[in-house]
C-alpha positions as CSV (number, residue, x, y, z in Angstrom):
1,X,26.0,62.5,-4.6
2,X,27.2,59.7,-6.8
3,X,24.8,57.1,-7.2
4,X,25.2,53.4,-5.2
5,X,25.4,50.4,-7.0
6,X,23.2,47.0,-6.2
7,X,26.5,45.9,-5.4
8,X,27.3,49.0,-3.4
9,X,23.9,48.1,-1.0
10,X,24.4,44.7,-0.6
11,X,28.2,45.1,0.3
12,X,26.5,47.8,2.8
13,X,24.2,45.3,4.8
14,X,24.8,41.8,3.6
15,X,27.3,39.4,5.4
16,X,28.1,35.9,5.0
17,X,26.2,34.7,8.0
18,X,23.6,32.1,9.5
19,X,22.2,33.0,12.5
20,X,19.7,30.7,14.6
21,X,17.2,32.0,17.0
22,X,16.4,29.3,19.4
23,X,13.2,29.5,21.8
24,X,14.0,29.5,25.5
25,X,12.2,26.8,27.6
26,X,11.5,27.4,30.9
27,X,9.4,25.0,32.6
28,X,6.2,26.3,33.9
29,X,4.8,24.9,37.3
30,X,1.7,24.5,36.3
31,X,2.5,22.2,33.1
32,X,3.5,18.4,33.2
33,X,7.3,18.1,32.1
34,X,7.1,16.8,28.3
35,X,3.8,19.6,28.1
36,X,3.6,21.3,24.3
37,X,3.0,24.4,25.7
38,X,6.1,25.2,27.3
39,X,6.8,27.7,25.4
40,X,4.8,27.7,21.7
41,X,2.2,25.1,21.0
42,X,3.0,22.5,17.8
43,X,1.7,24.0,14.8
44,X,1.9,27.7,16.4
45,X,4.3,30.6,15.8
46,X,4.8,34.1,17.3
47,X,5.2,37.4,15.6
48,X,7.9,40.0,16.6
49,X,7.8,43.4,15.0
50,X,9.9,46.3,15.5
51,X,9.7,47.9,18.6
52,X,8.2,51.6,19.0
53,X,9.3,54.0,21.3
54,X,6.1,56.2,22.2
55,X,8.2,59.0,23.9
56,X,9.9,59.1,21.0
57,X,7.4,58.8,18.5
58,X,9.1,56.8,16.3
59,X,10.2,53.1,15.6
60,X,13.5,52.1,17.3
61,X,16.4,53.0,15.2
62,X,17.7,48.8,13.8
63,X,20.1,50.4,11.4
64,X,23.6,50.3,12.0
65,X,24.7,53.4,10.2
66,X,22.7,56.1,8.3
67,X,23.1,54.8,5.2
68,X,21.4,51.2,5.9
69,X,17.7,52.9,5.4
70,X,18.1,53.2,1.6
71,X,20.1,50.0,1.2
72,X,17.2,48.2,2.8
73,X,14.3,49.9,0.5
74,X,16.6,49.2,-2.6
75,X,17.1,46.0,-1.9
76,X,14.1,45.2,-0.8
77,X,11.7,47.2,-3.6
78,X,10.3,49.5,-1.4
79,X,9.4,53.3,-2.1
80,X,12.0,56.1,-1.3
81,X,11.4,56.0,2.5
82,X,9.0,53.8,3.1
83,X,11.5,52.4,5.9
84,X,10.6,56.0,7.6
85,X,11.2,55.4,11.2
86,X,8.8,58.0,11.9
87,X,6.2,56.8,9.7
88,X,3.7,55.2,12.4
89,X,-0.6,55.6,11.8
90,X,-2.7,52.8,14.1
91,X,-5.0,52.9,11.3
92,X,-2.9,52.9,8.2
93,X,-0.6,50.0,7.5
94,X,3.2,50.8,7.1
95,X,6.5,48.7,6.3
96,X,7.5,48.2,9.9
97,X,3.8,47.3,10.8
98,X,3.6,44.9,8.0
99,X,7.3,43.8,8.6
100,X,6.4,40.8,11.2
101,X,8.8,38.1,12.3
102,X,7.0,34.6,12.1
103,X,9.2,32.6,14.7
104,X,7.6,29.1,14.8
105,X,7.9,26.4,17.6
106,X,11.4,25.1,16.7
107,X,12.7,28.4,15.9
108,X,14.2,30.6,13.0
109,X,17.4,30.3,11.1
110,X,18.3,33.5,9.1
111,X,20.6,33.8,6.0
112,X,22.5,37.4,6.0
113,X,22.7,37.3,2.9
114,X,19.1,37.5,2.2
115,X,18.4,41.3,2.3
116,X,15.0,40.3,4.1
117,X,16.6,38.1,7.1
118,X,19.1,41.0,7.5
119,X,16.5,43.4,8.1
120,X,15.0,40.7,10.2
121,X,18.1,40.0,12.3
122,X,18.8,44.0,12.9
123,X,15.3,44.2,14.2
124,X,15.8,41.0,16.4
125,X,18.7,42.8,17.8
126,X,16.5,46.1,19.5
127,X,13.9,43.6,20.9
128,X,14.9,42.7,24.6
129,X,12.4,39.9,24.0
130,X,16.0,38.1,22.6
131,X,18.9,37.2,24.2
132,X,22.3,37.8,22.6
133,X,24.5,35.9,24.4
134,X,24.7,32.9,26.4
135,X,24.5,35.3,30.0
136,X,21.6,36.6,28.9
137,X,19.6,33.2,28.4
138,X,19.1,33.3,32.2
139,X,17.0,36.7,32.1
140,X,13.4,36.2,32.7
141,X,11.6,38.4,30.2
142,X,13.7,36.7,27.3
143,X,12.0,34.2,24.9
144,X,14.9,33.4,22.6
145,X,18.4,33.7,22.1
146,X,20.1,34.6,19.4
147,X,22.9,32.4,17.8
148,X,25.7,32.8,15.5
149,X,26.0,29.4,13.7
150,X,29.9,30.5,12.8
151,X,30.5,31.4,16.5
152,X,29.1,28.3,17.8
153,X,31.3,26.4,15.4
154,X,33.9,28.1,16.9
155,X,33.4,27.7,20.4
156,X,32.9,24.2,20.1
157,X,36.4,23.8,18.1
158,X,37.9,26.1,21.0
159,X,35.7,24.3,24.1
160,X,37.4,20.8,22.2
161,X,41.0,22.5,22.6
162,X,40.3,22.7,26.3
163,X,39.4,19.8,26.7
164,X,41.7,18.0,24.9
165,X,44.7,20.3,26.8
166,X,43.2,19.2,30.1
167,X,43.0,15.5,29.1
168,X,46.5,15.3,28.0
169,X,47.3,16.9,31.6
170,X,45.8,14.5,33.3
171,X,46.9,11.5,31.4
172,X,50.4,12.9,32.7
173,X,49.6,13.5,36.5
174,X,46.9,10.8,36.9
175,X,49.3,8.0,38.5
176,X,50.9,10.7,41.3
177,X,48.5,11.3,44.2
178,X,50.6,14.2,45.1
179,X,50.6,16.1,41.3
180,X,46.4,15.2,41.1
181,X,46.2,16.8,45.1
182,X,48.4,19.8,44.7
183,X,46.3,20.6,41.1
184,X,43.2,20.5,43.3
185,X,44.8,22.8,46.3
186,X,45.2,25.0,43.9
187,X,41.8,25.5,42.9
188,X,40.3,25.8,46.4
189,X,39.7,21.9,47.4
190,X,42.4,21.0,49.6
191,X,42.5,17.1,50.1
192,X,43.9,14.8,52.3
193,X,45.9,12.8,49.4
194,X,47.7,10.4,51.9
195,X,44.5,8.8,52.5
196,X,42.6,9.8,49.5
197,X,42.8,6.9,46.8
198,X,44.0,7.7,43.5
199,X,40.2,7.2,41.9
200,X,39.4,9.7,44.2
201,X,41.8,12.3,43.3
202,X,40.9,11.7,39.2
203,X,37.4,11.7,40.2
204,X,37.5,15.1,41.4
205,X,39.8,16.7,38.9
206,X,37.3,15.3,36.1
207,X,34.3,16.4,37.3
208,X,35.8,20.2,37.7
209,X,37.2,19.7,34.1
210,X,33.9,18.5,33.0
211,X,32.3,22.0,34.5
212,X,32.2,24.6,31.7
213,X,30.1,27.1,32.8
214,X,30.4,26.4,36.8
215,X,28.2,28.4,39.6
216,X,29.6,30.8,40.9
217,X,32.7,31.0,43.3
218,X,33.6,27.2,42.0
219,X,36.2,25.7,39.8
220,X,36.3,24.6,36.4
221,X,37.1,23.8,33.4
222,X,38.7,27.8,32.8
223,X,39.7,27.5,36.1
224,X,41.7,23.9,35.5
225,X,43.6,25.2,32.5
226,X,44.6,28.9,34.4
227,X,46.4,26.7,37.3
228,X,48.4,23.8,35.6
229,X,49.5,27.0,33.1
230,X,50.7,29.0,36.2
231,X,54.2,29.4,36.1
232,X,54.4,29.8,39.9
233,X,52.1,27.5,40.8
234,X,54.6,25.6,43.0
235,X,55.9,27.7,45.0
236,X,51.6,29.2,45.7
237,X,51.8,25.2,46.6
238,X,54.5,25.3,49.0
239,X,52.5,28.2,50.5
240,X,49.8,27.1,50.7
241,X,51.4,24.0,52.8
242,X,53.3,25.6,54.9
243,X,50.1,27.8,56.2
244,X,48.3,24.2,56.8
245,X,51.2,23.0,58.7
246,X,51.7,26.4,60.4
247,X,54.8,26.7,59.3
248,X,54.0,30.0,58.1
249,X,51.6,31.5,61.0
250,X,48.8,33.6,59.5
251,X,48.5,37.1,62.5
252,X,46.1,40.1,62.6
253,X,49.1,41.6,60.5
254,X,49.1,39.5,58.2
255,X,51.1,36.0,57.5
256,X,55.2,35.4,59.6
257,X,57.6,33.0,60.1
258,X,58.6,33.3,63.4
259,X,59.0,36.9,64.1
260,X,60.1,37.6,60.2
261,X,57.0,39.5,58.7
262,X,56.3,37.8,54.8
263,X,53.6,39.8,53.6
264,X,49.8,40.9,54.6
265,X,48.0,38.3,52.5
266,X,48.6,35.0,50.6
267,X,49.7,37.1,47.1
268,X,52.5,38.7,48.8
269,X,53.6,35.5,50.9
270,X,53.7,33.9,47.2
271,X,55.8,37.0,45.7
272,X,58.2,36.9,48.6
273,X,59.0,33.5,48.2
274,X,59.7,34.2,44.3
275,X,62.2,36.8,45.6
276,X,65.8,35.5,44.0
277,X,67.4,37.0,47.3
278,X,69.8,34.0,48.7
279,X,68.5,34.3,52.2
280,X,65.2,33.9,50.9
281,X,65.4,31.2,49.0
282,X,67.5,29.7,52.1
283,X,64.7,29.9,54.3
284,X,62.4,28.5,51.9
285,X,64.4,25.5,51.5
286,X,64.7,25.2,55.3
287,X,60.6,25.3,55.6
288,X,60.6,22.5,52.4
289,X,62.4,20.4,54.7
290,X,60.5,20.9,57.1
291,X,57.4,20.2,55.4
292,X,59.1,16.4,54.1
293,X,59.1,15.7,57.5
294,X,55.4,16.8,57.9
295,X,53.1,13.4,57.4
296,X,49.8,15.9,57.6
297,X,50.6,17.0,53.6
């Protein structure tokens, strides 16, 4: 086997990479608000090793290919497999029980390019103690979450986008009551714009934009951007408006206009109204002018 190069390991298991592991505060009941002890106490830290897996008898596998073992002991002037995941005596000190993670009150920040952090951020990764993503932050038994300082950049430059997209939107639709009310319709608040003011309407359309991560079931700022991009929107409007008014009756069988059956659910009331067919699109015009006449919208 041809002999690796420094170069060769470091190429293996280095990357250009700063990654911040943050603690997790959760409140607890028993503590006053603005307590030290939230979490880790001032001038504390807490040590994370590499997990073992008794009914395996060995250390959890952190490499991420075979070959990461010997990188790691080069690099980091250890013995020929000293990094042994099966290496494991209570009473004899090894590398992974002598390998501890020193995660202070404020946190960690790891180069990748440090051979040592590397280790330390593969090992990170097998601990469930960590989150790895934002959806995992809300998971009980985790302490800290892991955070790619390059990713964040870039989800702040992309969460800026969004914003800035739906800000130029609104600057566009914020003086017509009925643009700002249908935009809302759409995402499941139908209002009453004739009597709805138009601080009102902007009121509620910013606060939805302003929602980045909302609960469950409600709009947002995702949720903003998907509608005013929806190429069919109006016509999910006029829908939408001629259900309200019961121009379009909604039956056990689904949704009609008069005895003419247009489809089993909103979707396909939507697609049949996108249908190019003349006499379609003539009965959709008659229902439009309908629904001018309709003081309710």
């Amino acid at each position: 086997m041809e002999k690796k190069s420094l170069k060769d390991y470091r190429d293996l298991v280095l990357e250009d990479k700063r990654i911040e592991i943050k603690p997790i505060i959760r409140r607890k009941p028993f503590l006053k608000k603005d307590h030290d002890g939230h979490h880790t106490y001032t001038g504390c830290s807490k040590d994370m090793g590499l997990p073992y897996d008794p009914k395996a008898r060995s250390y959890v596998n952190p490499f991420f290919n075979i070959d990461e073992q010997e990188a790691f002991e080069v690099l980091l002037n250890q013995e020929e497999g000293s990094l042994n995941l099966y290496k494991y005596n209570i009473t004899k000190p090894n590398f992974w029980g002598d390998f501890l993670i020193k995660i202070p009150k404020e946190g960690l920040k790891l180069n990748l390019m440090n051979p040592a952090d590397a280790l330390r951020y593969r090992i990170i990764l097998k601990d469930p103690k960590f989150a790895k993503n934002a959806q995992e932050v809300g998971i009980a038994e985790k302490l800290y979450e892991i955070v790619n300082e390059q990713e964040k950049r870039e989800q702040i430059s992309a969460l800026g986008k969004k914003r800035e997209k739906a800000n130029d939107y609104m600057h566009e639709i914020k003086g017509s009551k009925t643009k700002m009310a249908n935009v809302l319709k759409l995402l499941g608040k139908d209002v009453d714009h004739t009597h709805a003011s138009l601080e009102f309407l902007k009121t509620e359309l910013f606060d939805i934009i302003a929602e980045t991560d909302p609960p469950k079931g409600m709009p947002g700022l995702d949720k903003f951007l998907e509608v005013i991009d929806d190429p069919v929107a109006e016509t999910k409007v006029f829908v939408l408006d001629a259900i309200k008014t019961g121009e379009i009756k909604r039956t056990q069988n689904g949704y009609i206009y008069g005895s003419k059956h247009l489809g089993v659910d909103y979707n396909q009331v939507v697609n049949y109204f996108l249908d190019k067919d003349p006499k379609v699109q003539q009965l959709k015009l008659i229902i439009e002018e309908r629904l001018k006449n309709n003081k309710e919208l």
